[in-house]
BAMAR-158166 format. One line per 10 residues: number of its first residue (from 1); their letters; for each residue x, y, z of C-alpha. Coordinates in steps of 0.5 Angstrom, whole numbers. Example, Ala and Ser with C-alpha at 12.3 -4.5 7.8 and 13.67 -1.06 7.14 Angstrom:
BEGIN
1) as) 25 -9 16  27 -2 14
//
This chain:
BEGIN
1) xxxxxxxxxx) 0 0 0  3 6 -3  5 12 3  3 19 2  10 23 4  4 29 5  1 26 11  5 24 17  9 17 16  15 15 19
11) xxxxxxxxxx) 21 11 18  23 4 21  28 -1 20  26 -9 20  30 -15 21  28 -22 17  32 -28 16  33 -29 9  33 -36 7  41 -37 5
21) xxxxxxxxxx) 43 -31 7  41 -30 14  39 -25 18  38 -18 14  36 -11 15  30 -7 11  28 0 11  20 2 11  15 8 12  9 7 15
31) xxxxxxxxxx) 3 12 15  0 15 21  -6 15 23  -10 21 26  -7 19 33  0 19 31  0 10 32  2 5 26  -4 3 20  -3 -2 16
41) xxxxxxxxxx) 0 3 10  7 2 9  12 2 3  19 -1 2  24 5 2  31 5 -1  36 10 -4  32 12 -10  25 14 -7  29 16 -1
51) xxxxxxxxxx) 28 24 -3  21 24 -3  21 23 5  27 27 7  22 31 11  22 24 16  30 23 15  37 26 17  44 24 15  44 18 18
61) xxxxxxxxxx) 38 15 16  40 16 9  47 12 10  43 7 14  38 6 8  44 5 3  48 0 7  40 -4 8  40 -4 0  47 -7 -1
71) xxxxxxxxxx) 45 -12 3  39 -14 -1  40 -21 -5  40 -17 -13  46 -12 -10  49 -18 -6  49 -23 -13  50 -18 -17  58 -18 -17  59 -26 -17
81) xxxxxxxxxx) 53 -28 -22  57 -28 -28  51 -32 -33  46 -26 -31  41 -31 -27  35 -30 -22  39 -27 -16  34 -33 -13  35 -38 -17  44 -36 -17
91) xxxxxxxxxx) 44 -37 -9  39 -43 -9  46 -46 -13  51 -42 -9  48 -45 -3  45 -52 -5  50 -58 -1  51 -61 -9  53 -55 -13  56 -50 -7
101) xxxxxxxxxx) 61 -45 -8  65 -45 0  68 -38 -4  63 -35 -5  60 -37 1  64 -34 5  65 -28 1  58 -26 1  58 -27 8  64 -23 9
111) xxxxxxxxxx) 60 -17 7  54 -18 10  58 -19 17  61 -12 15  54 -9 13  51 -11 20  56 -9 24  56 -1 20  47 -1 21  48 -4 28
121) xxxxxxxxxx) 53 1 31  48 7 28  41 5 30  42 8 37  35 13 37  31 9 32  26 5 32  28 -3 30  22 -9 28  22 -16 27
131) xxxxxxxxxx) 18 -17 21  12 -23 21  11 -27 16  7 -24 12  12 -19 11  10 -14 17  15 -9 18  13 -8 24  10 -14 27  15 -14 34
141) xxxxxxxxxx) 19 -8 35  26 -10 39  29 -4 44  36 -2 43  39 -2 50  43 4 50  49 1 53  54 -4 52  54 -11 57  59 -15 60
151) xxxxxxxxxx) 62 -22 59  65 -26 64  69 -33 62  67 -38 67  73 -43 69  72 -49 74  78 -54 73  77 -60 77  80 -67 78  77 -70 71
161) xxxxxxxxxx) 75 -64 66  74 -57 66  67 -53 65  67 -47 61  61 -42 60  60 -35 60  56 -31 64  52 -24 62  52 -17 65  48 -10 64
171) xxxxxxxxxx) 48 -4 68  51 -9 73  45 -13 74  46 -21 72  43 -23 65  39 -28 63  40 -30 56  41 -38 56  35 -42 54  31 -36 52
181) xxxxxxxxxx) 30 -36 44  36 -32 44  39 -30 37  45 -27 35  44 -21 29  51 -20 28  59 -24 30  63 -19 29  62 -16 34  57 -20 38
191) xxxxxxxxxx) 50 -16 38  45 -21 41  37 -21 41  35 -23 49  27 -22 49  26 -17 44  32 -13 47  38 -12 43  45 -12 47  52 -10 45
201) xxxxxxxxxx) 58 -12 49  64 -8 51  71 -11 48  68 -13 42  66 -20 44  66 -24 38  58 -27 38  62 -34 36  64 -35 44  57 -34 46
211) xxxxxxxxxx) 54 -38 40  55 -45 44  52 -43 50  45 -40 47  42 -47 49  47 -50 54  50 -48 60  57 -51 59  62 -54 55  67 -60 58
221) xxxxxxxxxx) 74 -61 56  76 -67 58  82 -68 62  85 -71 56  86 -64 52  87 -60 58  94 -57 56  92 -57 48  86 -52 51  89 -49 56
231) xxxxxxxxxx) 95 -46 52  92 -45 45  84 -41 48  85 -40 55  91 -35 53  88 -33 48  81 -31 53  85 -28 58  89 -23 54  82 -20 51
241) xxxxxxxxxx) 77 -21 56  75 -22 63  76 -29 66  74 -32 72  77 -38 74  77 -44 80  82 -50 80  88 -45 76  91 -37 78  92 -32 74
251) xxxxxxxxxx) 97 -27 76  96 -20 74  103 -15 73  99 -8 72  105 -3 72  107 3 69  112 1 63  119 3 64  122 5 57  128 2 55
261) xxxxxxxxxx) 133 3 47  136 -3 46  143 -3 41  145 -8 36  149 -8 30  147 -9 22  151 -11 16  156 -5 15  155 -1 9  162 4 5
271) xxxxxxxxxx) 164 9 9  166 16 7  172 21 11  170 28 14  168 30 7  164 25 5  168 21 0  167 14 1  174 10 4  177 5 1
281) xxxxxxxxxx) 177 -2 5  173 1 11  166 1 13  162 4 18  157 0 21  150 2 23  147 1 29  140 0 30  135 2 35  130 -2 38
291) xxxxxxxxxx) 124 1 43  122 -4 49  117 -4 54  119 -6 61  112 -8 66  116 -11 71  120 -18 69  117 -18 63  119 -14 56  115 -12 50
301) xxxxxxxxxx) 117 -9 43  114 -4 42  112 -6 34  108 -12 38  101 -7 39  96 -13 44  94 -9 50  95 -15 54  100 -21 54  99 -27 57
311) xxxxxxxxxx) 104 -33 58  102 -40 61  107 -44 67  106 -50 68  109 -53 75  107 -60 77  100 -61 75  98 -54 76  97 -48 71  99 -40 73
321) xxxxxxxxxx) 97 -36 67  102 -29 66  98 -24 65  101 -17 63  97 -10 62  100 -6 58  99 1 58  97 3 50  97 11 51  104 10 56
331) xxxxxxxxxx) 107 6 51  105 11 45  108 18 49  115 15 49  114 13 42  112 20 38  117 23 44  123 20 41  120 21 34  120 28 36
341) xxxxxxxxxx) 128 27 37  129 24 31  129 17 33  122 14 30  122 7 33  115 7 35  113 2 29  120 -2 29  127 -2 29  131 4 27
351) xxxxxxxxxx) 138 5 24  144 10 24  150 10 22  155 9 27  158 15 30  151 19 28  147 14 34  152 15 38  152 22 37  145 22 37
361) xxxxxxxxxx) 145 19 43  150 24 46  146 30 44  139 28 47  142 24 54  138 30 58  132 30 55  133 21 55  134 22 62  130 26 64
371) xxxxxxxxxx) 124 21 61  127 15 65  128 13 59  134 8 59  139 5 53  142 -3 54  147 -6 50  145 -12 49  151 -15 48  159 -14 45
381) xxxxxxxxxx) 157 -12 38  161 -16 34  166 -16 40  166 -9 42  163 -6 49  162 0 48  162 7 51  156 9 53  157 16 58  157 22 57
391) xxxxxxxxxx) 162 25 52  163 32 52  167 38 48  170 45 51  174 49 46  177 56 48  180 60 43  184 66 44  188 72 41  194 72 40
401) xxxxxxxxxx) 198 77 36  199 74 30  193 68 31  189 65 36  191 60 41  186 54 41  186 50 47  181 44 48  179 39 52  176 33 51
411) xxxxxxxxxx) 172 27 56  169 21 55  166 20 62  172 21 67  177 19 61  180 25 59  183 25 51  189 28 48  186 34 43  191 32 39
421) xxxxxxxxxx) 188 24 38  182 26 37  184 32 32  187 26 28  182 22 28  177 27 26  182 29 20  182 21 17  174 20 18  174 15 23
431) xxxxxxxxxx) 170 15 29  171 11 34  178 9 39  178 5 45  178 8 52  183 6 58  178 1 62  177 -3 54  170 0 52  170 2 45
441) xxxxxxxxxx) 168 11 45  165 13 38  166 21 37  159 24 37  157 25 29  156 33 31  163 34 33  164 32 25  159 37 23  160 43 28
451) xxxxxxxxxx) 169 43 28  171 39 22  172 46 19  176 49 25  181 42 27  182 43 19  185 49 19  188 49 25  196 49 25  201 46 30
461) xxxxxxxxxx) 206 53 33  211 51 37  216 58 38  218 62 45  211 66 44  206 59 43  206 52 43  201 47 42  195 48 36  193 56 33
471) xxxxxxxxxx) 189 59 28  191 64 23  187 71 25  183 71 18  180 65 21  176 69 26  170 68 23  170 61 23  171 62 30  166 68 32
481) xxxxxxxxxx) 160 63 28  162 56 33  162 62 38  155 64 36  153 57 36  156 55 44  161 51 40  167 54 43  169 60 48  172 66 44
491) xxxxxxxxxx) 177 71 47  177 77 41  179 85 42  174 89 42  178 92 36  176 85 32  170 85 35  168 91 29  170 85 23  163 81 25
501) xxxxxxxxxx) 160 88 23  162 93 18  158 98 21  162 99 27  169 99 24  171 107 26  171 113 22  178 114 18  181 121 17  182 121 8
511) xxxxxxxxxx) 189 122 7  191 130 6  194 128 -1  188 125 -3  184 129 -8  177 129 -9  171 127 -5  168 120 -3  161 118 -3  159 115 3
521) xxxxxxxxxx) 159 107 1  166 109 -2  168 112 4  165 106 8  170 102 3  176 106 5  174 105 12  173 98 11  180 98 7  184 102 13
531) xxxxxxxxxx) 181 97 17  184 91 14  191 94 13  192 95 21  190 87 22  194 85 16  188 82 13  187 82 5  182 84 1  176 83 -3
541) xxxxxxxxxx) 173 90 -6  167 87 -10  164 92 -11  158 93 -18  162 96 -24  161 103 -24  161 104 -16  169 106 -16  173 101 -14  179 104 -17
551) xxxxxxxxxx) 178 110 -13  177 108 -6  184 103 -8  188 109 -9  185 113 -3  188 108 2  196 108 -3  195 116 -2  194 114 6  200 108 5
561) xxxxxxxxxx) 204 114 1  203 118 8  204 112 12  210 108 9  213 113 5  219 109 3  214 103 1  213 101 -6  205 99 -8  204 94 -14
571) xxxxxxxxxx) 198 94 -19  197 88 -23  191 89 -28  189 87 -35  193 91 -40  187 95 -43  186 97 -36  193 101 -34  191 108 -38  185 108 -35
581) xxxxxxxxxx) 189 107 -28  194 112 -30  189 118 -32  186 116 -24  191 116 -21  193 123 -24  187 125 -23  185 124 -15  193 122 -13  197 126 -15
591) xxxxxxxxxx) 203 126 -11  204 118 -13  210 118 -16  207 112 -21  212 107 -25  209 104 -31  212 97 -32  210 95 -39  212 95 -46  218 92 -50
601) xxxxxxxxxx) 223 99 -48  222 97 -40  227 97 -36  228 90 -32  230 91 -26  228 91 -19  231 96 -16  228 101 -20  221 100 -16  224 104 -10
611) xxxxxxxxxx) 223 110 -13  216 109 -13  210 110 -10  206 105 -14  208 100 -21  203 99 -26  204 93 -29  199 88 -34  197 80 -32  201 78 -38
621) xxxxxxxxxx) 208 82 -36  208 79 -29  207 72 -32  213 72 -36  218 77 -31  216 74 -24  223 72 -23  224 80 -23  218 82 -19  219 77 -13
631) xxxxxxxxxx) 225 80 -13  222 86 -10  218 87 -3  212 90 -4  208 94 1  201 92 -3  199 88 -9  193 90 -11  190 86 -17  185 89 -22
641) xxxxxxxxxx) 180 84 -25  182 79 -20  178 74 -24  184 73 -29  187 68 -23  180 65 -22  183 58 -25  188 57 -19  192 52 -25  193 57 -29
651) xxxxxxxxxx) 201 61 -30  199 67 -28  195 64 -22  202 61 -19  206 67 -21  202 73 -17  201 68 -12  210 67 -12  211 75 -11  212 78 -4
661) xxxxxxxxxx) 209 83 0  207 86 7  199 87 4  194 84 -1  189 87 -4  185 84 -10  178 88 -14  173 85 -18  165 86 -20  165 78 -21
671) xxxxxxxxxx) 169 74 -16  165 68 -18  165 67 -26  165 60 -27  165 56 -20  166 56 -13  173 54 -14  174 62 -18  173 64 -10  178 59 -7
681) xxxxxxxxxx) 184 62 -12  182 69 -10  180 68 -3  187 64 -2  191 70 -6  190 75 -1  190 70 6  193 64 4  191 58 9  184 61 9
691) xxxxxxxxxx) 180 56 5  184 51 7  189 47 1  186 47 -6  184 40 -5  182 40 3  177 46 -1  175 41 -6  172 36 0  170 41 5
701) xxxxxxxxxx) 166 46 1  167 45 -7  163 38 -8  157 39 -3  155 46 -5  156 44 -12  154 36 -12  149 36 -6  147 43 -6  149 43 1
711) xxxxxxxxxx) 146 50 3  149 49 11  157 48 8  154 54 3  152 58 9  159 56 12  162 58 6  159 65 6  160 66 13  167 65 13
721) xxxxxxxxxx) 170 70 8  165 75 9  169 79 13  174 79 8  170 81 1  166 88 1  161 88 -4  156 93 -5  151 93 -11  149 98 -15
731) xxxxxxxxxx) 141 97 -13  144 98 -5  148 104 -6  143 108 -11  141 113 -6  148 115 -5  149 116 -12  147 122 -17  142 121 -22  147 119 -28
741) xxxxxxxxxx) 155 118 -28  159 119 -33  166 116 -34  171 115 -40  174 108 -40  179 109 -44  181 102 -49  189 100 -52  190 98 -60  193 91 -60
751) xxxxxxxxxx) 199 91 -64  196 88 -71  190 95 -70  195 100 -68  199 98 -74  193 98 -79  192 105 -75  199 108 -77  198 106 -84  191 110 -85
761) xxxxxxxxxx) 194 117 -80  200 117 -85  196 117 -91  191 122 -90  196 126 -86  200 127 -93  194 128 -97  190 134 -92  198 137 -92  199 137 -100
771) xxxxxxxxxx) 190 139 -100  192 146 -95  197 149 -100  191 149 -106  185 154 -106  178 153 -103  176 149 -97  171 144 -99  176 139 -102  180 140 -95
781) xxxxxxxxxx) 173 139 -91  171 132 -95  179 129 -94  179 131 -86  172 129 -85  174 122 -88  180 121 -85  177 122 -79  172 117 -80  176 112 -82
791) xxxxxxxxxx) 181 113 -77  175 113 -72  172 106 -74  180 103 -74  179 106 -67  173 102 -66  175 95 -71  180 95 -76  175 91 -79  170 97 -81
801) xxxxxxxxxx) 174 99 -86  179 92 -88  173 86 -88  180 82 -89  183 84 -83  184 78 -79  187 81 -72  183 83 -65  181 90 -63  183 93 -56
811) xxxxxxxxxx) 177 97 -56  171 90 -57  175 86 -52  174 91 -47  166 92 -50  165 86 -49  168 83 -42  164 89 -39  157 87 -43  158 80 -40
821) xxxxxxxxxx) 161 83 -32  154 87 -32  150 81 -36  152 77 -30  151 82 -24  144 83 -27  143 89 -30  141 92 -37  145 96 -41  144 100 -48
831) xxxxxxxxxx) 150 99 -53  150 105 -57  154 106 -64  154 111 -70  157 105 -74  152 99 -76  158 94 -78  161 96 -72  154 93 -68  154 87 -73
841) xxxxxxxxxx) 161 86 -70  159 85 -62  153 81 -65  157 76 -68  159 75 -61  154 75 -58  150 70 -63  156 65 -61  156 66 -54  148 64 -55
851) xxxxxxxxxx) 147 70 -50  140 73 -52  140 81 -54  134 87 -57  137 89 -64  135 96 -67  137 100 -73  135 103 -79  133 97 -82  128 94 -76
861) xxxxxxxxxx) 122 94 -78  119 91 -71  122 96 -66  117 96 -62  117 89 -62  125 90 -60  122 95 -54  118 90 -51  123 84 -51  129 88 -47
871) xxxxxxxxxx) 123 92 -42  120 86 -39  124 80 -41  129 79 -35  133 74 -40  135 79 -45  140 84 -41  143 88 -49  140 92 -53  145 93 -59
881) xxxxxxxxxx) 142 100 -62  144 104 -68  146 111 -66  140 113 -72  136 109 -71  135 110 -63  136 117 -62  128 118 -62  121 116 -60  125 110 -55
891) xxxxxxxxxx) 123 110 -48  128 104 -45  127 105 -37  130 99 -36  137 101 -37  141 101 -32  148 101 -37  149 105 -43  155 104 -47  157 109 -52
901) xxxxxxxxxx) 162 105 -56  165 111 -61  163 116 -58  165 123 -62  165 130 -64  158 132 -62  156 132 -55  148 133 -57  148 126 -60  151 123 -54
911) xxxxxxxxxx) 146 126 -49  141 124 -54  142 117 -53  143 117 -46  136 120 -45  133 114 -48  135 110 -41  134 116 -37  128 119 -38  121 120 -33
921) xxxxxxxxxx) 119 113 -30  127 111 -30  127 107 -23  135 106 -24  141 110 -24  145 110 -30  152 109 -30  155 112 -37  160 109 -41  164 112 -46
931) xxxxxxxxxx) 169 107 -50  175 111 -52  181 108 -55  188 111 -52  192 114 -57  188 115 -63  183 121 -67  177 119 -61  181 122 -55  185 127 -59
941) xxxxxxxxxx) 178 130 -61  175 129 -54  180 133 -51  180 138 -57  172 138 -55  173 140 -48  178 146 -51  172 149 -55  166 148 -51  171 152 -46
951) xxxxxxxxxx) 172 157 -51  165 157 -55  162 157 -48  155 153 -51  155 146 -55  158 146 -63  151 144 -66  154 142 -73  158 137 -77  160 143 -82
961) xxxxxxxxxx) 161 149 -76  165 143 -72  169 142 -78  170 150 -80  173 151 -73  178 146 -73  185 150 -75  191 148 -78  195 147 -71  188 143 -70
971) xxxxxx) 188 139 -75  195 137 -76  195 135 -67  188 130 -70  193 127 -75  200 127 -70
//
C-alpha cells in the first residue's frame, strides 16, 4: 500500500531472516493514523525513493537506507552472477550442498558480517522490527539497549575435566539469556537479541563465543585436552577478555612501563671520510635502535600492539597464567616523544650509522634521562663493548698576535682525551677508538659537523710566544659562527669585534693628499679597507661595476704613501686597463709617483721599484717577468679583474701567487664566474690558508655546494670569507648615487690594430697636408672628414674598413668583458654606436656565445616588438641600437647601463641617446660608459672637444661648424 510523504509517515527498520542469506535488515515507511499510531499502509523505502520523504530523515537514515539496499539479494549476486541468472535461483546454486561454492559463500557472508556491523553501530535512537511472515515491517519491535553488556568466561577445572561457560551482565545486573530464543543478529562484533532487546558488549566479543551457549549451560574439556586447550584458547581469552577461574591462577602484573632502547648491529655498508667520499677497505656499521617496554619481569616491543600479553606456566600439575596489562596510551607517548627527536621507533627498529647513533644519543641524553627512558646494549656488538657515558667537548680560542691559540678539552666520561688524538681521527674519517677500561668510544656525528672545518684549519705552532695548536686570524669568522652556535669560547679584542659588522668599523680621516670626494658607501669601503690594512687581512672589493673600486683603492695607497713613505705598491691588471689607471691616479692621487712597467722598451730591473710609490703592470707582464718581480718586497699587491687568476692551475695564478708582499689586496665585480673554486683561488690570493688547500677546498665545500647543493656548508662558506669581501650592488647604494654617472673607459689598440691605424693616419696626414696648399676649403673638409672617419672606425675594429682583416680589436675585448660582467650581475644595458658594422661586430659574438639580445637600427621593422623584448624579459640583458636609429621615440626605463661604443664630435647626440634610458619613469641610476680608445682620433677629439666648449661656452650644433672651427694646428694634432 502505497504511503503518501504529504500526511504523517514514519520510517522504521526491520530485521528478517533470508532463506540462504541469513538475517538481513530492510527500510520501510509506515503511515500515521489521525492519532500518530501505525496503519497498515507502509511501502518499502531505498536510496531511489528516498528523497521523496526527506522531511522524515536525517543523514544517517540516508547511510542506514544505503547499507540495507546493499545487503538486499539482486545487490549482494550482482558482483559474483557471471551468467546474468535469477538472484533467487543463483543463490539456490550457491548454497545447494550439491552445487555450492564455500567461496562465494564465505565472501558473501564476509560482506554481510560488515553491512550488519556498519546499520547496527548507527541504530541508536531509531526504532527496529522484527518482520511477521506475512512481510509485516512492524510485527515486533525490538528495544536497542543503549548500553554495552559485559561478558564474564567462567573456568571451573577439576580432577576430570574443565567446565567453561560465559556469564552476562547489563548496567551490573545478571542477565539471562540462556535458553530463551535468544539470537545473535551480528559475529563480529556479537550484538544479541535477548527478549526483544538487542544488547552490544564492551571489548568487542566475538558472537561465535556466546553461540554454543544459547541453548546450553557448559562445555566440558575432557582431561585428555586440557593442556591443548589451555594453551591455544585460555591464553587466548584471558588476553582480551575478563576471566573468572576455579581449579588454576591468573596472575595479574599491572604497572607503568619502563621505556628501554636496546642496540644492536646491521650488516655494514662503505664509509665516507669528514668530507663525504667513500674510503676504500673501510666500513662503518649501523647501529639499530630497538624500543622496548618493560612492565615488571616482562618485556615487549613496541611493534607488538596487543594491549594485554598472557603467558602459560606450567609446575606440576598446576597452570599459572601471566597476565601482563599494557599501557597503550603510555607506550605511544614514549613512542611519538622519540619520534620528535628524530628516533622514529614506535613502528619497529631504526638504524643510523655508527658514529650518527652514538651522537645522537650523546645530543639527547638530558632529554632520555629526564624520561627515564633507558639504553642497554644487548650484548658485545661484534665484540665491542661500548661506551655508553656522556661524551663532551669544550674549545676556547683566544687572541693572540699574529693568530689565535686553541685549547680544547675532551671526556668520555672521567676518560680524558688528548685533543690532539681525536684531531687526528676526525681528520681521517674514523670515529671510534678504544678507552683505557677497553670500552669501545664513538665520537658523536656532531663533532664532525660543527669542527671539521675549525680542526682542518688548525696549525701546530711551536716558538717561544706559543706552543700547541692555532688558528690563523683571518679565520675569525669561522670561530665567531662556532661561537654563535655555543660551540666554543672566544676571546676577541674589542677592535676585532668590529669585522663580524662592517657598520661598526671606525671612521678613518681620508689621506690630505687625496683629492676629490667619496661617496658614503665609497668612503664605507675605504674605512673597510684602512680596517684590514691594520690586522694585515686581505681584501676583496667587489663592488658592482660602475661603483669606483678604483677610486677607494687608490685612497687608501695615498694614505699608504703618507703612512710608509718609502713602501712601493704593485698593480696587477688587464693591459686594456693601465690607461685608465694612470689618468685616475693623476686624477684623485697626484702625488704618486706612478711607474709603468709595461711594454717592449721596460727596464727589467727590480731595484728601480723603489723609486716609486705604485708600479702598474699587466697580468701578461707579470706572468713572464715573475722572477724579476719576486725580487722586490712589495708594500701591496692590489689585483684589478681579479677574476684573471680564478683558475688556481693557470701560469698567472701561480706567478702572482710567488710575489711577495706586506698586504694584499685584489678588485673585481665577478668574484665567482664559473664556480666555487674561482672563490677558492682568489680568497687564497689575498689570505693563503684560509680556505684550506685546494684539494681540502674540494671536499669541504666545492662537491657538497655543488653536488649535493649543501646550503649548510654554503652557508659556512659564506660566513667564512664574508669578512674579507666588500660587495655592494648598484641597487643597494643607489640612494648615494647621483642621478647619471658618466665615466670614460679608456681601450689600448692590439698591436695588429695599431698598425692598421698608423698605415691609414699616415695616409691621410700627407694628402690633407699636400690639399691645404690648394685653394678652397670643400675639397679639404671632404678628406679630413673621412680621414677621421676611417680612423675612428679603425679605433672601434679595423674590420669596419679592412673585411680582410684577421686580427682583435682592444676596443671590442673591453666592449665585451663589461657586457658579459653587467650581463652576469643582472643589470640591463644599451649599447649605442654610430657604425651598424661595428654593432654587427658585437652581434656575431653574441650569437656565438648564445646569449640572447634586442636589436634595432634602421632597417628594423618591429621595433616596438625590439622594445617590449628587452623591457619585460628578464633574460635579455643587451640592447644593441644604432645611433640613428635609436635617437628618438625610444623609452627604454629598464636600463641600468649605457655604453656609447665610439662616441664623437657632437655632444648632443651622445645626450640623445643617454636619454632613451634616462628618461621619466626610470626606477634605476644610470651609469654612463664611453669607450675611447687610448692614443687614437677618438681621444684627441675628446680633449679637442672640451677645449672648444670652454671656448665657445655653448655646444657645436653641426658637423659643418665642427669642421670650420677646427684650425691648421687642430687638424695637424688630430693626424699626429
Amino acid at each position: 500500500m502505497k504511503v503518501s510523504a504529504e500526511q504523517p509517515f514514519q520510517l522504521v527498520y526491520s530485521l528478517f531472516s533470508h532463506e540462504f542469506l541469513g538475517l538481513l535488515f530492510e527500510s520501510f515507511v509506515v503511515q500515521l493514523d489521525e492519532k500518530g499510531r501505525f496503519s497498515f499502509a507502509h511501502q518499502n523505502i531505498s536510496s531511489i525513493n528516498a528523497p521523496e520523504f526527506a522531511s522524515g530523515l536525517d543523514e544517517t537514515d540516508y547511510k542506514l537506507i544505503k547499507w540495507m539496499d546493499e545487503m538486499q539479494q539482486d545487490a549482494v549476486v550482482k558482483k559474483f552472477n557471471q551468467k546474468k541468472l535469477k538472484p533467487k535461483e543463483f543463490l539456490r546454486k550457491i548454497y545447494d550442498p550439491k552445487t555450492e561454492n564455500k567461496t562465494i559463500q564465505e565472501l558473501i557472508e564476509l560482506k554481510l558480517e560488515g553491512l550488519r556491523s556498519k546499520v547496527l553501530e548507527n541504530l541508536h535512537g531509531k526504532r527496529l522490527f522484527e518482520m511477521g511472515n506475512d512481510g509485516n515491517p512492524i510485527w515486533r519491535e525490538i528495544e536497542i539497549m543503549p548500553q554495552k553488556a559485559s561478558v564474564l568466561f567462567h573456568f571451573r577445572r577439576n580432577e576430570e575435566n574443565t567446565h567453561y561457560f560465559p556469564t552476562i551482565k547489563y548496567e551490573g545486573e545478571k542477565l539471562e539469556w540462556q535458553y530463551r530464543n535468544a539470537y545473535l543478529v551480528c559475529n563480529e562484533p556479537a550484538w544479541l537479541v535477548v527478549d526483544y532487546r538487542l544488547y552490544s558488549f564492551k571489548k568487542g566479543v566475538d558472537g561465535k563465543k556466546l553461540q554454543p551457549f544459547l541453548n546450553k549451560k557448559f562445555i566440558v574439556i575432557p582431561k585428555k585436552v586440557e593442556e591443548q586447550y589451555y594453551r591455544k584458547f585460555v591464553t587466548q581469552l584471558l588476553a582480551s577478555f575478563d576471566v573468572y577461574a576455579v581449579g588454576f591462577d591468573i596472575k595479574v602484573e599491572r604497572s607503568e612501563p619502563q621505556a628501554i632502547l636496546y642496540l644492536s648491529d646491521l650488516p655494514s655498508t662503505p664509509k665516507t671520510d669528514l668530507f663525504g667520499n667513500f674510503l676504500e677497505d673501510v666500513e662503518e656499521e649501523k647501529i639499530v635502535f630497538d624500543l622496548h617496554f618493560q612492565y615488571g619481569p616482562y618485556s615487549f616491543r613496541s611493534e607488538d600492539r596487543r594491549d594485554n600479553n598472557v603467558e602459560l606456566e606450567i609446575i606440576g600439575d598446576n597452570y599459572v597464567f601471566h597476565k601482563v596489562i599494557r599501557n597503550p596510551e603510555k607506550e605511544k607517548y614514549y613512542g611519538d616523544f622519540l619520534k620528535d627527536l628524530n628516533l622514529p621507533v614506535k613502528s619497529g627498529k631504526y638504524s643510523l650509522f655508527k658514529s650518527m647513533a652514538f651522537g645522537w644519543i650523546n645530543s639527547n641524553r638530558e632529554a632520555l634521562e629526564a624520561k627515564n627512558i633507558a639504553i642497554h646494549q644487548t650484548s658485545t656488538i661484534k665484540g665491542k663493548k661500548y661506551f655508553l657515558g656522556n661524551a663532551r667537548i669544550s674549545v676556547e680560542v683566544k687572541e693572540n698576535i699574529d693568530w689565535f691559540d686553541v685549547h680544547a678539552i675532551i671526556k668520555f666520561g672521567s676518560f680524558e682525551v688528548p685533543f690532539h688524538k681525536l684531531r687526528k681521527l676526525l681528520l681521517q674519517g674514523k670515529s671510534e677508538f678504544e678507552l683505557p677500561n677497553g670500552e669501545i668510544a664513538v665520537i658523536p656525528n656532531s663533532w664532525f659537523v660543527d669542527y671539521s672545518e675549525m680542526f682542518a684549519f688548525l696549525e701546530e705552532q711551536e716558538d717561544e710566544k706559543s706552543s700547541g695548536l692555532v688558528l690563523k686570524k683571518h679565520h675569525i669568522a669561522l670561530a665567531q659562527e662556532l661561537q654563535e652556535g655555543n660551540l666554543l669560547q672566544l676571546t676577541l679584542s674589542r677592535k676585532l669585534e668590529k669585522l663580524r659588522d662592517f657598520s661598526q668599523i671606525e671612521d678613518y680621516d681620508l689621506p690630505f693628499t687625496f683629492k676629490g670626494e667619496l661617496r658614503p658607501y665609497q668612503k664605507a669601503g675605504y674605512n673597510w679597507l684602512r680596517f684590514l690594512n691594520e690586522y694585515r687581512f686581505g681584501g676583496c672589493l667587489a663592488d658592482d661595476m660602475g661603483l669606483g673600486k678604483t677610486v677607494q683603492a687608490l685612497a687608501l695607497l695615498a694614505h699608504e704613501k703618507e703612512a710608509n713613505p718609502a713602501a712601493t705598491s704593485l698593480l696587477v691588471m688587464p693591459t686594456s686597463l693601465i690607461y685608465n689607471w694612470e689618468l685616475e691616479a693623476k686624477k684623485f692621487t697626484p702625488g704618486l709617483k706612478i711607474l709603468t712597467y709595461t711594454g717592449t722598451q721596460r727596464i727589467k730591473d727590480s731595484s728601480r721599484f723603489a723609486k716609486y710609490d705604485l708600479v702598474l703592470t699587466s697580468y701578461g707582464i707579470a706572468r713572464m717577468d715573475v722572477d724579476i718581480l719576486k725580487e722586490f718586497y712589495f708594500n701591496y699587491i692590489i689585483l684589478d679583474e681579479s677574476q684573471a687568476i680564478k683558475n688556481p692551475g693557470s701560469i698567472i695564478s701561480k706567478a702572482v701567487c710567488e710575489l711577495n708582499c706586506r698586504q694584499k689586496l685584489i678588485l673585481t665585480g665577478t668574484p665567482v664566474e664559473n664556480g666555487t673554486m674561482d672563490l677558492w683561488s682568489q680568497m687564497n690570493f689575498i689570505n693563503k690558508g684560509l680556505l684550506g688547500t685546494q684539494g681540502m677546498f674540494k671536499k669541504q665545500f666545492l662537491q657538497p655546494i655543488e653536488k649535493k647543493n649543501d646550503m649548510d656548508k654554503a652557508a659556512k662558506l659564506h660566513a667564512m670569507i664574508k669578512p674579507f669581501i666588500m660587495r655592494r650592488l648598484k641597487s643597494q647604494v643607489a640612494t648615494d648615487l647621483p642621478e647619471k654617472v658618466i665615466s670614460v673607459k679608456y681601450a689600448t689598440m692590439t698591436p695588429e690594430q695599431e698598425k692598421a691605424y698608423e698605415e691609414v693616419k699616415s695616409y691621410y696626414r700627407e694628402k690633407i697636408i699636400s690639399e691645404m696648399t690648394l685653394p678652397g676649403l670643400k675639397n679639404q673638409q671632404f678628406t679630413l672628414l673621412r680621414g677621421l672617419t676611417q680612423l675612428r672606425q679603425i679605433a672601434n675594429h679595423p674590420k669596419l674598413v679592412d673585411k680582410h682583416y684577421t686580427g682583435d680589436s682592444g676596443k671590442l675585448e673591453d666592449v665585451i668583458h663589461m657586457l658579459e660582467a653587467t650581463a652576469s650581475e643582472g643589470h640591463k644595458v644599451l649599447v649605442f654606436s654610430q657604425f651598424v658594422r661595428h654593432l654587427a661586430i658585437v652581434r656575431e659574438y653574441l650569437n656565438e656565445e648564445n646569449i640572447p639580445y634586442a636589436y634595432l637600427d634602421g632597417t628594423t621593422k618591429d621595433r616596438q616588438a625590439q622594445v617590449k623584448a628587452f623591457q619585460e624579459n628578464e633574460k635579455i640583458k643587451i640592447f644593441l641600437i644604432s645611433l640613428k636609429a635609436g635617437g628618438v621615440g625610444l623609452n627604454l626605463t629598464k636600463a641600468e647601463y649605457v655604453f656609447l661604443l665610439d662616441p664623437w664630435w657632437n655632444p648632443a647626440v651622445e645626450a640623445q641617446a643617454i636619454d632613451r634610458a634616462h628618461r621619466i619613469g626610470q626606477e634605476n641610476k644610470v651609469m654612463i660608459y664611453k669607450f675611447i680608445t687610448h692614443n687614437t682620433v677618438e681621444e684627441k677629439i675628446m680633449a679637442l672637444q672640451e677645449r672648444k666648449m670652454a671656448l665657445a661656452g655653448e655646444l657645436i650644433s653641426t658637423e659643418e661648424s665642427f669642421m670650420k672651427s677646427l684650425s691648421k694646428d687642430d687638424i695637424e694634432a688630430l693626424l699626429a
